[in-house]
LORO-859288 format. One line per field, with one value per residue: residue number from 0; residue in three letters; y, x negated, z negated of N, C-alpha, C in turn. Coordinates in Angstrom, 3 decimals, decimal comma. Atoms other than C-alpha are relative to their C-alpha. Layout:
<pts>
k: (NUM/...)
r: (ALA/...)
npy: (Y/...)
npx: (X/...)
npz: (Z/...)
capy: (Y/...)
capx: (X/...)
capz: (Z/...)
cpy: (Y/...)
cpx: (X/...)
cpz: (Z/...)
</pts>
This chain:
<pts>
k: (0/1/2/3/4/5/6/7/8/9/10/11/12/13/14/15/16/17/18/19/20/21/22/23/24/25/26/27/28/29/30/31/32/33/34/35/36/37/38/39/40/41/42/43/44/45/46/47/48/49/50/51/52/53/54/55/56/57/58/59/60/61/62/63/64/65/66/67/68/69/70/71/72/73/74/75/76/77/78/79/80/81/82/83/84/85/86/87/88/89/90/91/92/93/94/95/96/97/98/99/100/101/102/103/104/105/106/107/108/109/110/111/112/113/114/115/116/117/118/119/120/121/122/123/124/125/126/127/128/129/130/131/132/133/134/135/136/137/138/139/140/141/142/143/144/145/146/147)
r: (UNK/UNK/UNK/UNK/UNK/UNK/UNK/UNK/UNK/UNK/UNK/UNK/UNK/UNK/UNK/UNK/UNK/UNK/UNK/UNK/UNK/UNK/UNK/UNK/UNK/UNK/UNK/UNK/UNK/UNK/UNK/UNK/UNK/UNK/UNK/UNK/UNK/UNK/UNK/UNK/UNK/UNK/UNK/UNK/UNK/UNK/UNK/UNK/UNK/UNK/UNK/UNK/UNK/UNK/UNK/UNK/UNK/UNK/UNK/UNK/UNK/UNK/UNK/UNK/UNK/UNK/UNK/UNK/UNK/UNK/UNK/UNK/UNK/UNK/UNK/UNK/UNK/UNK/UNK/UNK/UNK/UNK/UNK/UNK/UNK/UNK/UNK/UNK/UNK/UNK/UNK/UNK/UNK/UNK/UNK/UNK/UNK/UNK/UNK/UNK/UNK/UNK/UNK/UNK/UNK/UNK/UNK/UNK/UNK/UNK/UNK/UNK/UNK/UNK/UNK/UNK/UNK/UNK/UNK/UNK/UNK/UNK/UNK/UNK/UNK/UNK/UNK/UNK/UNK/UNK/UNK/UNK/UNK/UNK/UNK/UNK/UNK/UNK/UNK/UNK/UNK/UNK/UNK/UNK/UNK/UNK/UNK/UNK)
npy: (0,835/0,424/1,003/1,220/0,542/0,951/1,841/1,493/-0,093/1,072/1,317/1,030/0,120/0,664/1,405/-0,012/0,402/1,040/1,077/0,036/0,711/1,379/1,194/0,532/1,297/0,992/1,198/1,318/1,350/1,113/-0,235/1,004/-0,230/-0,761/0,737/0,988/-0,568/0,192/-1,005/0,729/1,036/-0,709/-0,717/0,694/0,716/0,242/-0,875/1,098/-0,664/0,774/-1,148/-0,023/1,052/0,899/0,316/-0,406/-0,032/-0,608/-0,784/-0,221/-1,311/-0,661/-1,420/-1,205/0,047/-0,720/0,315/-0,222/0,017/-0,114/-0,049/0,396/-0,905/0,572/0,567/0,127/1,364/0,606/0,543/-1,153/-0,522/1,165/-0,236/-1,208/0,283/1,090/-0,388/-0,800/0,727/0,151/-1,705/-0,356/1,262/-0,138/-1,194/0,862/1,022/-0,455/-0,553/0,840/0,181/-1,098/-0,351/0,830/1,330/1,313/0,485/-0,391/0,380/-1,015/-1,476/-0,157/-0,625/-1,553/-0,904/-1,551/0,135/0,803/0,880/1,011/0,648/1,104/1,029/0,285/-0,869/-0,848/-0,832/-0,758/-1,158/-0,667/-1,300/-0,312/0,275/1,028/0,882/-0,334/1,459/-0,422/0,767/0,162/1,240/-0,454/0,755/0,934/0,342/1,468/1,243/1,223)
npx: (0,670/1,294/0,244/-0,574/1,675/0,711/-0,680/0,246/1,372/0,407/-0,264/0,963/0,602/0,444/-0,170/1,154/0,705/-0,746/1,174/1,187/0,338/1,051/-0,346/1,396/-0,560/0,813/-0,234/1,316/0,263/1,283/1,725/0,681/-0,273/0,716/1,408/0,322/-0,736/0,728/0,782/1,246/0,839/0,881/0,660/1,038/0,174/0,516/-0,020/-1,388/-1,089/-0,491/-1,275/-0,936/0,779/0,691/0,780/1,137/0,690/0,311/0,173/1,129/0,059/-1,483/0,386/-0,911/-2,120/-0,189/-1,224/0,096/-1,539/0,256/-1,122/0,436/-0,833/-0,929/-0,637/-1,523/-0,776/0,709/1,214/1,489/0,486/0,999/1,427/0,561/0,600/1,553/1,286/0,049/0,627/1,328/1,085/-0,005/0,781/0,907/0,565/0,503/1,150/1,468/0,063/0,441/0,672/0,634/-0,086/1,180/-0,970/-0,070/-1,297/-0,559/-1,240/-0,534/-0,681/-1,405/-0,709/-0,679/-0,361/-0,687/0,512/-0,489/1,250/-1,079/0,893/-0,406/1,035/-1,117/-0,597/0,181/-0,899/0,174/-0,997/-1,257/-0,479/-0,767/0,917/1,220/0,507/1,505/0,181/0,855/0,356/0,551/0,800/1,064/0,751/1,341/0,674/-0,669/1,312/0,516)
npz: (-0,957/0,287/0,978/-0,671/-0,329/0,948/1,457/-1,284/0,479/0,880/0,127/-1,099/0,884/0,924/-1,330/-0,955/0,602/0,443/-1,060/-0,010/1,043/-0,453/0,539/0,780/0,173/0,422/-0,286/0,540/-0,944/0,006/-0,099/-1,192/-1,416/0,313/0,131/-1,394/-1,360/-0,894/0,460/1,400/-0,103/-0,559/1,083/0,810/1,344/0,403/0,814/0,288/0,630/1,131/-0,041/1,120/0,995/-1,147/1,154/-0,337/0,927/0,825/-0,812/0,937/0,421/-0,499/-0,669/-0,211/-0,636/-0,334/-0,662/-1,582/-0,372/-0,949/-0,841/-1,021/-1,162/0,272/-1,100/-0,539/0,821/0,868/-0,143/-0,331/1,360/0,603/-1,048/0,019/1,825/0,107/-0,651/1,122/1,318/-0,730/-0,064/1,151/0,672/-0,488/0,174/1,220/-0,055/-0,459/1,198/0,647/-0,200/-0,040/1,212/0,088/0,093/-0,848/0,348/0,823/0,928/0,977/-0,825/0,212/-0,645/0,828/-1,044/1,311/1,428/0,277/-0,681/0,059/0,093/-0,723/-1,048/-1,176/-0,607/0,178/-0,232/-1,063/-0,083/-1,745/-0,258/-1,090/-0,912/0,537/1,247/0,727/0,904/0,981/1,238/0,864/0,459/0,940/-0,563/1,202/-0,495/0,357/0,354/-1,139)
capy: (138,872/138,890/137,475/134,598/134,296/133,858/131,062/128,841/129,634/128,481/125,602/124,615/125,234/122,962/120,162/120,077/120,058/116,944/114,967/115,691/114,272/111,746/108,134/106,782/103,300/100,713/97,010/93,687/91,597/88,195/88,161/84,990/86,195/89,432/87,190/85,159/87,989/88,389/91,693/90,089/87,048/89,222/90,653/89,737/87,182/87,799/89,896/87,262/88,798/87,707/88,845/89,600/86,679/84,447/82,118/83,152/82,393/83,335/86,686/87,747/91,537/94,122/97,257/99,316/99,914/101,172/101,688/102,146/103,463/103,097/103,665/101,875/102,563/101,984/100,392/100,682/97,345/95,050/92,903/95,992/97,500/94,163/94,354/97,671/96,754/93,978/96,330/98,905/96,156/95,020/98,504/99,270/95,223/96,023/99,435/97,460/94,848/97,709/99,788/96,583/95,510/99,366/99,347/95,923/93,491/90,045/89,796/91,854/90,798/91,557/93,567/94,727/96,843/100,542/102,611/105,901/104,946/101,519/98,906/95,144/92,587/89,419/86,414/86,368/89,460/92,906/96,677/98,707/102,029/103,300/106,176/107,648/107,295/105,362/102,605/102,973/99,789/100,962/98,417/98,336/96,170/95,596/94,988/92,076/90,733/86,625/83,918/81,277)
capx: (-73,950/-77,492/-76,428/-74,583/-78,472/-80,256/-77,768/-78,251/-81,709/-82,090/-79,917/-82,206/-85,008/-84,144/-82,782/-86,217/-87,903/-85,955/-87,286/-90,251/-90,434/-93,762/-93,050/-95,268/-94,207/-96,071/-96,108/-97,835/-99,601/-100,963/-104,536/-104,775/-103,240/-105,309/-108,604/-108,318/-107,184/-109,630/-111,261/-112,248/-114,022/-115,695/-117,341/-120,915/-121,049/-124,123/-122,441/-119,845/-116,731/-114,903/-110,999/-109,195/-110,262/-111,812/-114,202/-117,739/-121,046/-123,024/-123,559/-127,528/-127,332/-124,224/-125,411/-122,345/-118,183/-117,413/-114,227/-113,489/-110,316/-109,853/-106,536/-105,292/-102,047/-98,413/-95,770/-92,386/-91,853/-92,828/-95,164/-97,409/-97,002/-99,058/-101,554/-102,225/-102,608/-104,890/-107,055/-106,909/-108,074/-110,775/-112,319/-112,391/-113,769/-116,369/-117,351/-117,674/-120,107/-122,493/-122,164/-123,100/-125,636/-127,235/-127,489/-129,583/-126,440/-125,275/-122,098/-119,064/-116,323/-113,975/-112,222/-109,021/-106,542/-105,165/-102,599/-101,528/-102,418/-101,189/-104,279/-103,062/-105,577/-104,841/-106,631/-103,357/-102,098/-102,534/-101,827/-101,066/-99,677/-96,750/-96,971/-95,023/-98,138/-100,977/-101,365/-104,416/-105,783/-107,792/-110,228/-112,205/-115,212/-118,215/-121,057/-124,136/-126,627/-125,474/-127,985/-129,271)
capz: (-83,789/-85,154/-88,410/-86,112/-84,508/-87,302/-89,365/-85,784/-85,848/-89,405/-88,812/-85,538/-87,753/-90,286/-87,436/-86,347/-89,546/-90,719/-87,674/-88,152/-91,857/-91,947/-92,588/-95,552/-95,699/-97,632/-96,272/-97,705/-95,295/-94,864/-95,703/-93,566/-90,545/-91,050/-91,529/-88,433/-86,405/-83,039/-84,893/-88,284/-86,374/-84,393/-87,301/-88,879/-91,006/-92,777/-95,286/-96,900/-98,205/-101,542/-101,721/-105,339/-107,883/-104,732/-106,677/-105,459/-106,004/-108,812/-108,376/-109,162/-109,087/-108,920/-106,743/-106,541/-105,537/-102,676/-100,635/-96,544/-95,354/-91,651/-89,439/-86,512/-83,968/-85,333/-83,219/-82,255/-83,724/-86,103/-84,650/-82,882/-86,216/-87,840/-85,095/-86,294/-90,030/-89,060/-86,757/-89,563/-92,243/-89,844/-89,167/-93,048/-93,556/-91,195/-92,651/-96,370/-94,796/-92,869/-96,438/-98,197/-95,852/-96,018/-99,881/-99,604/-100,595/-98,990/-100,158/-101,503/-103,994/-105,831/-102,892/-103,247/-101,063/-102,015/-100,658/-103,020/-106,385/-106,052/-105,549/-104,764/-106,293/-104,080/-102,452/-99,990/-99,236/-98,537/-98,541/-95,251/-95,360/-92,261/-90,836/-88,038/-85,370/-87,824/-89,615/-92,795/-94,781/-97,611/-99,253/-102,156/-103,313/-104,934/-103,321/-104,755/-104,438/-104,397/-106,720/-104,868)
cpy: (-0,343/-0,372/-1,254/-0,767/-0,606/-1,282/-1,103/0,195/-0,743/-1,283/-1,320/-0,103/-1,582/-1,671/-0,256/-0,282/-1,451/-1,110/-0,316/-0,407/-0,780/-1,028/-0,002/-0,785/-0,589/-1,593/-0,960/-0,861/-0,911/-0,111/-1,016/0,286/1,026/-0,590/-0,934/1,044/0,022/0,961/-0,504/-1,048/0,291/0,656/-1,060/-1,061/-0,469/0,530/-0,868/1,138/-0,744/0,902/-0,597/-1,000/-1,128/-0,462/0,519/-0,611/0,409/1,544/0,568/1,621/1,400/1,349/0,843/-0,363/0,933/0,250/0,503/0,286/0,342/0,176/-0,862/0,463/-0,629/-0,001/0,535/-1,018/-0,666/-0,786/1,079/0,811/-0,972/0,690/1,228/-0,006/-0,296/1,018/0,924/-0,883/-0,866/0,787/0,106/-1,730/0,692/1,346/-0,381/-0,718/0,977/0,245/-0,690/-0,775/1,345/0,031/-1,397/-1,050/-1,010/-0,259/1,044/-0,473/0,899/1,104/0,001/1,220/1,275/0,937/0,570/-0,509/-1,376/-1,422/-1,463/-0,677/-1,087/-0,551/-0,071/0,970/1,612/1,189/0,888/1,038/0,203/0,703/0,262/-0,239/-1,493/-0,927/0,161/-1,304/0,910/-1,079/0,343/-1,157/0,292/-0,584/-0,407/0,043/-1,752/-1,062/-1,339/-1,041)
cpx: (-1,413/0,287/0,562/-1,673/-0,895/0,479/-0,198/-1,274/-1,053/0,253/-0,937/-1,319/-0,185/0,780/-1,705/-0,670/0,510/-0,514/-0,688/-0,741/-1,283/0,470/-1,223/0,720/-1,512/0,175/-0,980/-0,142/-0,820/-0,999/-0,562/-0,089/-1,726/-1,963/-0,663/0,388/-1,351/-1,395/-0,604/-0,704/-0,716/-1,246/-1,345/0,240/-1,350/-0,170/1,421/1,163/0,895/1,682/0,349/-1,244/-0,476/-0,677/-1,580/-1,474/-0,907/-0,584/-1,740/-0,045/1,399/-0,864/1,123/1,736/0,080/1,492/-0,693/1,068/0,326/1,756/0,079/1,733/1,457/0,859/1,283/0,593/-0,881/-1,140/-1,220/-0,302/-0,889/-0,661/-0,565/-0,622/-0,929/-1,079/-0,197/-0,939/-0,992/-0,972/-0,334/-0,817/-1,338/-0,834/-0,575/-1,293/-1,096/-0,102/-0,771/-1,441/-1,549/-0,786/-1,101/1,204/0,113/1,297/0,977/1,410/0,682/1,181/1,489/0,900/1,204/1,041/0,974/-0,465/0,492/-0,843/1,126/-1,473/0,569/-0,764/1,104/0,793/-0,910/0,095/-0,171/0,831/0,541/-0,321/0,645/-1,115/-1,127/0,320/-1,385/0,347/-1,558/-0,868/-1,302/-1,017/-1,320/-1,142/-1,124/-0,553/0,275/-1,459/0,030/-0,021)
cpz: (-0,464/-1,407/0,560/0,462/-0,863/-0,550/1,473/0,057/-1,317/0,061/1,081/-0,627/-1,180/0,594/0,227/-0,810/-0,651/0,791/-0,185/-1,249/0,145/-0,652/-1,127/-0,451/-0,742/0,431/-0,477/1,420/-0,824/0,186/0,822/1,383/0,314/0,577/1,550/1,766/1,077/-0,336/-0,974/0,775/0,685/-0,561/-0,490/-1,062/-1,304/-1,145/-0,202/-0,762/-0,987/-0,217/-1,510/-0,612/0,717/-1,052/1,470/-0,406/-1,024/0,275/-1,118/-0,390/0,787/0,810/-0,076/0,635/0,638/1,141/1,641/0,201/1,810/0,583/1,716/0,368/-0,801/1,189/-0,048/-0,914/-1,187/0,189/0,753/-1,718/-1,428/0,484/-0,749/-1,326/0,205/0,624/-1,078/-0,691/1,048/-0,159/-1,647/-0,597/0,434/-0,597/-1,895/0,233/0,352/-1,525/-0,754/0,598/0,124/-1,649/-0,430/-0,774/1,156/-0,042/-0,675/-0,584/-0,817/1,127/-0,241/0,984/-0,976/1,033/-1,233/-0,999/-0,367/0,488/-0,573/-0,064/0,751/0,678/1,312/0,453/0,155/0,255/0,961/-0,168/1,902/0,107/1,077/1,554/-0,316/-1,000/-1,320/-0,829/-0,370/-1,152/-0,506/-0,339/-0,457/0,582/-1,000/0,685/-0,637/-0,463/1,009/-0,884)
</pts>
């Protein structure tokens, strides 16, 4: 009887841990949608932002690279699970521009989106990790100082 206990024991055990797996999905979004969502236009604009090989202008002095990685709520479905990217890749824009406006920049380029060891250079898309609760949008960039 108590070796009958334990083997249902392990087996509820390892029912339970199986569930409880974490998602780590990767998804590409549209950097337009993204860009126009209600959170990015909300945002300062006195700290311009340059995505992937964007053309830019001349840039007079490089200060530094720095990333932001912010989380926002995953969904049930597919479209709350956007929403969540975009507020993700908002929070993490917005934490680039203070960064860049702290450091005495105007502008950062060059940004690019990371999730695990897999950065996505792109003017049109970009990368949101799944998880079972959170969404995370991880970007990258370089903040200037832009010639006049």
């Amino acid at each position: 009887m108590k070796s009958l206990s334990r083997i249902l024991l392990a087996g509820a055990i390892s029912l339970v841990s199986a569930t409880a797996m974490a998602r780590n999905d990767r998804s590409v979004q549209p950097l337009g949608e993204a860009l126009n969502s209600p959170e990015v236009l909300a945002l300062s604009r006195e700290v311009k932002v340059y995505f992937g090989d964007q053309r830019h202008p001349r840039v007079a002095q490089k200060i530094g690279e720095w990333s932001s990685q912010r989380h926002g709520s995953a969904g049930r479905d597919e479209p709350a699970t956007k929403s969540g990217c975009h507020y993700a890749f908002a929070e993490a824009l917005e934490q680039l521009q203070k960064r860049a406006a702290r450091e005495g920049g105007d502008a950062v380029v060059n940004i690019f989106s990371v999730h695990g060891d897999a950065p996505m250079k792109s003017t049109t898309q970009y990368l949101c990790g799944i998880g079972n609760v959170k969404t995370a949008v991880r970007l990258t960039g370089t903040v200037v100082k832009l010639g006049r």
